[in-house]
Structure formats: structure tokens, C-alpha cells
LOLORO-550503 format. One record per atom (N, C-alpha, C, O): x, y, z. Coordinates in pm, whole numbers, plus 50000, padded with zeros to 5 digits. Layout:
// residues N
XYZ;...
// end
This chain:
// residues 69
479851927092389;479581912992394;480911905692402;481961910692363;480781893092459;482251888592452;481641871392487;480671868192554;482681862092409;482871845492451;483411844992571;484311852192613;482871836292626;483141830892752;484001817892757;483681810992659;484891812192826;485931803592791;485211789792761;485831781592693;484121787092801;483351775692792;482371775892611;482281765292550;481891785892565;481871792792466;480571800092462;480271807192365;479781798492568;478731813092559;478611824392571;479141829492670;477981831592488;478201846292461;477211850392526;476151845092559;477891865492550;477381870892689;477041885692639;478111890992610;476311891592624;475981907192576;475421911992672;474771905792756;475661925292667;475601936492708;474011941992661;473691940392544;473291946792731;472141953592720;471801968892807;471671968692930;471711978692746;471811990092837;470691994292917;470662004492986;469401982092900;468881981693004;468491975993156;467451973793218;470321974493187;470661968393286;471091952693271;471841950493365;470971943493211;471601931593227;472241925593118;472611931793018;472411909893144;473301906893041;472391894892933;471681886692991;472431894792847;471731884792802;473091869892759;474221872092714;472401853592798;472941848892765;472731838292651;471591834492627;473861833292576;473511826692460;474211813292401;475271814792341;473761801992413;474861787492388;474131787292221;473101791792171;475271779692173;475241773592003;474721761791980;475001753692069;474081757691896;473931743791846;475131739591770;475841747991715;475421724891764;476091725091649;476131727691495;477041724891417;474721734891465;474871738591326;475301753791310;475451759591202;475521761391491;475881773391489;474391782991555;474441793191623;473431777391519;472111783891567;472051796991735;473141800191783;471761798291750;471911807491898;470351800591923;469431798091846;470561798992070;469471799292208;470021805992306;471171808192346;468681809392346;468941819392480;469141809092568;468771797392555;470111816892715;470571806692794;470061814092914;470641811893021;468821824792909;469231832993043;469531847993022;469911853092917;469271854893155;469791865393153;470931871393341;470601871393460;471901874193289;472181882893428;471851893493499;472541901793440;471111901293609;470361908893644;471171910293777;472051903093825;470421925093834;470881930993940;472171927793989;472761924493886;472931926694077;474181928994133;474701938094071;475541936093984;474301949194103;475281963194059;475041967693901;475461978293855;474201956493817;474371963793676;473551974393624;472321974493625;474241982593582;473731996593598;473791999893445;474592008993422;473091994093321;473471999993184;475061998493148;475842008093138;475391985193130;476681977893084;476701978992903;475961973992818;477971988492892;477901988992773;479731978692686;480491979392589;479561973192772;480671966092699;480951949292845;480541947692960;481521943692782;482081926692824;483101922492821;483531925492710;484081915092892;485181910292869;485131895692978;484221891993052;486271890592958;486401880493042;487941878393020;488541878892912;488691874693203;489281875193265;490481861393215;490031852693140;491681860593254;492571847493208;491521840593310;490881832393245;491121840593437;490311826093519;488941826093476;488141822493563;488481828993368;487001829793328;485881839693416;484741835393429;486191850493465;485661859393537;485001865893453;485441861093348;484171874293422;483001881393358;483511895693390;483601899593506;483801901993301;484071915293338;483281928293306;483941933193215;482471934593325;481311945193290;482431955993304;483451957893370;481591962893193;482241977993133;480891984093162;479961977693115;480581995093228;479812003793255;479922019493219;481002019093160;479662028593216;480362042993176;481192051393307;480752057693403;482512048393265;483502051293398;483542045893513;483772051393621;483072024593471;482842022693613;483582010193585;482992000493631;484982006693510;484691988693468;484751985793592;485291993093675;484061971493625;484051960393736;483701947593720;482831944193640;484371939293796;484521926193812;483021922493850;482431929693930;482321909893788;481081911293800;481421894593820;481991887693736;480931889993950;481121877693962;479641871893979;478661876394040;479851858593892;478731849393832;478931840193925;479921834093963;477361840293966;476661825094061;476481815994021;475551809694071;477281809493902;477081792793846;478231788193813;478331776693771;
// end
């Protein structure tokens, strides 16, 4: 799982996508969404990039996973 520079958190699910998640201000989590298909194949880890790029960890595969919003 990892923050995103804007501050939503982004997890990893190993059954293929990413789930997403914004805060309230009392801290609460809502779902924001999920990321699906383009290549995700059981992502077991997240990062993000110095330009806010999304980075998927896969098993022996990391890749740059670029987001449509």
C-alpha cells in the first residue's frame, strides 16, 4: 500500500487490482474506486514516483503503472 502525493491510499490486492481510498477530516476512510486491468496481474506491493506516478510491484515484475485521471 502506499500515499499518493495528493493523499489517497492506494493498496494492493492479489486479486488483481488496486483498491482506492480518500480521508475525511476526522481521518475516516471511503472507498474511492478501484484500479483494474492494464497489466495487473496479483500486485503485491505500491510505490509512487518523485512526479506522482503509481508504481506496481508484482512478483519479479516491478512496473510503471500509469493512471487515467
Amino acid at each position: 500500500m502506499a500515499f499518493s502525493p495528493w493523499g489517497e491510499l492506494f493498496v494492493a490486492n492479489v486479486d488483481g487490482n488496486v483498491s482506492r481510498f480518500v480521508f475525511d477530516n476526522s481521518g475516516n476512510a471511503t472507498s474511492n474506486g478501484q484500479l483494474s486491468g492494464n497489466g495487473l496481474c496479483g500486485p503485491i506491493g505500491l510505490a509512487f514516483s518523485p512526479l506522482g506516478r503509481i508504481i506496481r510491484f508484482e512478483p519479479f515484475l516491478p512496473q510503471d503503472l500509469t493512471l487515467g485521471f
